[in-house]
Structure formats: C-alpha cells, structure tokens
SEDREN-12473 format. One record per residue (C-alpha): residue number from 1; y negated, x negated, z. Coordinates in Angstrom, 3 decimals, decimal comma. Each point is the difference from the previous one (the first is absolute). Example, Ala and Ser with C-alpha at 12.3 -4.5 7.8 and 13.67 -1.06 7.14 Angstrom:
# residues 2
+-----+----------+----------+----------+
! num !        v !        u !        w !
+-----+----------+----------+----------+
!   1 !    4,500 !  -12,300 !    7,800 !
!   2 !   -3,440 !   -1,370 !   -0,660 !
+-----+----------+----------+----------+
***
This chain:
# residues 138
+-----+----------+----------+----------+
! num !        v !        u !        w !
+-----+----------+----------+----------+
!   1 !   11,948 !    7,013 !   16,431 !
!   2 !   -3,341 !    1,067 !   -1,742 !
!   3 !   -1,930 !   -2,982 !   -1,227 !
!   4 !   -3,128 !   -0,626 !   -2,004 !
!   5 !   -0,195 !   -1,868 !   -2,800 !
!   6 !   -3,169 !   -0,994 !   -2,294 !
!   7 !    0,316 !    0,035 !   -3,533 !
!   8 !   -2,794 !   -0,206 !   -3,203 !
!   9 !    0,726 !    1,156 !   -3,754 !
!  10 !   -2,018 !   -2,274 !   -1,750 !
!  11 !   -2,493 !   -0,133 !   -2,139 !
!  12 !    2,506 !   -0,380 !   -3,390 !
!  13 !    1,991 !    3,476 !    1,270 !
!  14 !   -3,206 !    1,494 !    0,468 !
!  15 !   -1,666 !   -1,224 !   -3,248 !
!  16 !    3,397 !    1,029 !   -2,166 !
!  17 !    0,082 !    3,558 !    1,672 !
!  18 !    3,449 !   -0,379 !    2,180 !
!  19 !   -1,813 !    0,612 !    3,194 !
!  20 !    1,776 !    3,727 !    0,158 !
!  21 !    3,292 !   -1,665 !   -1,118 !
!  22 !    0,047 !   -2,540 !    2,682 !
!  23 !   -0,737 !    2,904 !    2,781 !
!  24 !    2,428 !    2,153 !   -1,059 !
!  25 !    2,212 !   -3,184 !    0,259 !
!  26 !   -0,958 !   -0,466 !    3,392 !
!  27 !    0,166 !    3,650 !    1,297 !
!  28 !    3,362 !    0,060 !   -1,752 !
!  29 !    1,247 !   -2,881 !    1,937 !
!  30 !   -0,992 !    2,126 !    3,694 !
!  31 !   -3,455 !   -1,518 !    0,475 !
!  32 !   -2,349 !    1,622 !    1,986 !
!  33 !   -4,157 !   -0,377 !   -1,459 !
!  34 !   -1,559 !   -0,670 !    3,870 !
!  35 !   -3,047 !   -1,542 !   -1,676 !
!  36 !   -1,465 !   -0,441 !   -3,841 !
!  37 !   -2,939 !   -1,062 !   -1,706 !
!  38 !   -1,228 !   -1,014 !   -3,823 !
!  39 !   -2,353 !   -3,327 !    0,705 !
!  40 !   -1,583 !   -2,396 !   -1,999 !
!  41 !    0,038 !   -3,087 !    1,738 !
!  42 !   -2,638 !   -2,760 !   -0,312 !
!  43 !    1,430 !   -3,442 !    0,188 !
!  44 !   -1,448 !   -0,446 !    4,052 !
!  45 !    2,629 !    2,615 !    0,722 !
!  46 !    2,762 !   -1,112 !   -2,248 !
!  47 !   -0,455 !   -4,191 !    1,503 !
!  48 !    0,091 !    2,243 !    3,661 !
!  49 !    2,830 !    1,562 !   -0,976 !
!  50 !    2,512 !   -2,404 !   -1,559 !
!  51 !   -1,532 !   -3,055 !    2,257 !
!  52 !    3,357 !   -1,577 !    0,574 !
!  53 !    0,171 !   -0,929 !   -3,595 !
!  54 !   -3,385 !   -1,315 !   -0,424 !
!  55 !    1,472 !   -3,608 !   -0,462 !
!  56 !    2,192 !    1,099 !   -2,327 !
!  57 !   -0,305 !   -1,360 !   -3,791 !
!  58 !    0,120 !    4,127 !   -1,074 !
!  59 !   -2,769 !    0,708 !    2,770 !
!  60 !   -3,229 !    0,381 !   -2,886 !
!  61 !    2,388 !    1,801 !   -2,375 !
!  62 !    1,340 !    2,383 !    2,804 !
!  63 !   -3,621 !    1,405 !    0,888 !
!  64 !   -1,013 !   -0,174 !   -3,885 !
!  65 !    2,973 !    2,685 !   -0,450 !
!  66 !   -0,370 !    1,992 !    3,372 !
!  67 !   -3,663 !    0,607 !   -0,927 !
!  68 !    0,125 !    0,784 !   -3,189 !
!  69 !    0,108 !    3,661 !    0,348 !
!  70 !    1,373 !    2,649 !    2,471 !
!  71 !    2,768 !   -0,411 !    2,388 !
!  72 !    1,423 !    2,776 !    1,993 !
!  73 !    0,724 !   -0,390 !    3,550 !
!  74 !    2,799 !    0,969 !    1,816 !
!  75 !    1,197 !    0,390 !    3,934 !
!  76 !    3,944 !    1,417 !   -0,538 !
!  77 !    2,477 !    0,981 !    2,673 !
!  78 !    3,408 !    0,211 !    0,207 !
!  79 !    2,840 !   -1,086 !    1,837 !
!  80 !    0,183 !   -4,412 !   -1,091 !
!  81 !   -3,183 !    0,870 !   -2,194 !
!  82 !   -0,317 !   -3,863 !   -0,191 !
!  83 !    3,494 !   -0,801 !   -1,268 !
!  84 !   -0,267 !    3,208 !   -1,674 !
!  85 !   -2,421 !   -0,413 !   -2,336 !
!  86 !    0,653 !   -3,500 !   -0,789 !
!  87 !    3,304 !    1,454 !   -1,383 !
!  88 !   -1,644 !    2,673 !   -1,992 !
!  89 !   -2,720 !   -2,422 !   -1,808 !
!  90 !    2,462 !   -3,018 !   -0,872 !
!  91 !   -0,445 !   -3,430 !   -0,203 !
!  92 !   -3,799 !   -1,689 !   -0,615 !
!  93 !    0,992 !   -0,736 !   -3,158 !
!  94 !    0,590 !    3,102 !   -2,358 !
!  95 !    2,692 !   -1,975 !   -2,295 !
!  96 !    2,043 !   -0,920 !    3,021 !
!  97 !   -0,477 !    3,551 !    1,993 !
!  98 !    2,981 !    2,232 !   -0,231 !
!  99 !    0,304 !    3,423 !   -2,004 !
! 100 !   -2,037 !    2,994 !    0,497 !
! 101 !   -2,366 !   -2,067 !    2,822 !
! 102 !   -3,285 !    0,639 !    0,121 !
! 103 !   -0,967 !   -3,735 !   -1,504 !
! 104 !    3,015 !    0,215 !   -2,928 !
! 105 !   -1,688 !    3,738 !   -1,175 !
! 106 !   -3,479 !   -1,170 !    0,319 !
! 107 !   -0,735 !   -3,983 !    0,021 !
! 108 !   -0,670 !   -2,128 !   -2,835 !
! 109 !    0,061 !   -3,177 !    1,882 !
! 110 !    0,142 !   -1,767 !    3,549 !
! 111 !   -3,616 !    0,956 !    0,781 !
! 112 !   -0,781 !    3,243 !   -1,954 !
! 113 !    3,194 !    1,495 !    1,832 !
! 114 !   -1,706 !    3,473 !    0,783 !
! 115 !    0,859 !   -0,097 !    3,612 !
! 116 !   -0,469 !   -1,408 !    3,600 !
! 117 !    1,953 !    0,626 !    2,692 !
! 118 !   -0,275 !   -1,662 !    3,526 !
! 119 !    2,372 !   -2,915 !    0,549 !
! 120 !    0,880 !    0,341 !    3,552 !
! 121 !   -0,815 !    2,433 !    2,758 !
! 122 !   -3,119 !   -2,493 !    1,079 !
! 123 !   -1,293 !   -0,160 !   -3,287 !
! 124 !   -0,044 !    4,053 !   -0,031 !
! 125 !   -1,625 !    0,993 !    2,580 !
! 126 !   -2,761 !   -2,910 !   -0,358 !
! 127 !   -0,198 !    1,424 !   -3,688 !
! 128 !    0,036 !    3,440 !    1,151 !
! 129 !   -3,018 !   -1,131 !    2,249 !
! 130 !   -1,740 !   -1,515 !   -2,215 !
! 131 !   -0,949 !    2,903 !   -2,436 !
! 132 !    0,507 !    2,655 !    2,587 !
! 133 !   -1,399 !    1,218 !    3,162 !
! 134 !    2,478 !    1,431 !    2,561 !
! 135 !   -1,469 !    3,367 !   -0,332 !
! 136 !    1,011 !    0,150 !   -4,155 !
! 137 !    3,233 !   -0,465 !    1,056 !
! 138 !    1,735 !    3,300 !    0,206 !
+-----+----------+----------+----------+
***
C-alpha cells in the first residue's frame, strides 16, 4: 500500500554538498518526491517541530544543529515508505548503522547523521503536516 513518509537531509549533508547523493539514494531505493523544499528554519519552528524532545538533555543542542543552516524537506511515497526509509538511512548513530545506509555514507556522529526520516506512520504524516500544506502534496 502507498504510504507517506517525512524525511529532512540536514543541515551537515547540505553544508558538505551530498544533498544530490542522498536523492539519488532515495530515488534509487523507489521513492516517489510528492513534496520538497530547501528551508532555513528559525529555532520557533525547529522547538515546534521536534516538541516531544524538548525535555530531553540534547533538546538546546538539537535546535543549535537544525538551525544552523539549510535543511531540505521531504514528503516521499512508496509502498512501507516509513519502514522503508528507516532501512535505507540506518541506525541514529552513523558508527553503529549498517553498510551503504544513508547515515554510514554520510554521518559523522549520532546528531550530525545527515538524515531524518519519520519514525512511525503518526509521526509522518504529523511531520508531513507540519511543513506542508495538503495542496504541495502531489
């Protein structure tokens, strides 16, 4: 079944010019592009955004990084998008992510990890809602 899934290259891809490699990834891996925009956030939208962490000890460090430059967001399709492309990027942290992911090619550590990808099918399409009106979605 066709699913949506929400995912962000961060600002580290972006900033170290893997931003085409990480597509091509995706496309690659049967992805459909239903939505896409380059952002720079401002921290208001960032604490909106990842709000469930905001207790967190990593909270202040986690906006520091998602702000610090362009991020480029993403509303993919594909049959199990969600399990999908949690495959595809590997684990959170690069050094423990398997071969060829997303996160082992790109990372450098447990937060500058290049990628987000929704965690669950909630989590995407409140994502997905969050940086996209209905009518973007194509």
């Amino acid at each position: 079944m066709k699913e949506l899934t929400f995912s962000i290259v961060k600002p580290d891809a972006m900033a170290a010019g893997t931003t085409g490699k990480i597509l091509d990834r995706l496309l690659a891996e049967g992805f459909v592009i239903r939505g896409m925009k380059c952002m720079h956030l401002a921290a208001k939208e960032a604490e909106g955004f990842y709000a469930e962490h905001r207790e967190k000890p990593f909270f202040p460090s986690l906006i520091r990084f998602v702000t610090e430059g362009p991020i480029l967001v993403m509303a993919l399709e594909k049959d199990g998008a969600v399990a999908d492309l949690r495959k595809v990027m590997g684990a959170t942290d690069p050094a423990e992510a398997d071969p060829n992911t997303i996160r082992k090619l790109f990372g450098t550590s447990k937060e500058r990890n290049a990628i987000h990808g929704s965690a669950n099918p909630e989590d995407a399409r409140r994502e997905v809602a969050y940086f996209f009106a209905a009518v973007e979605i194509k």
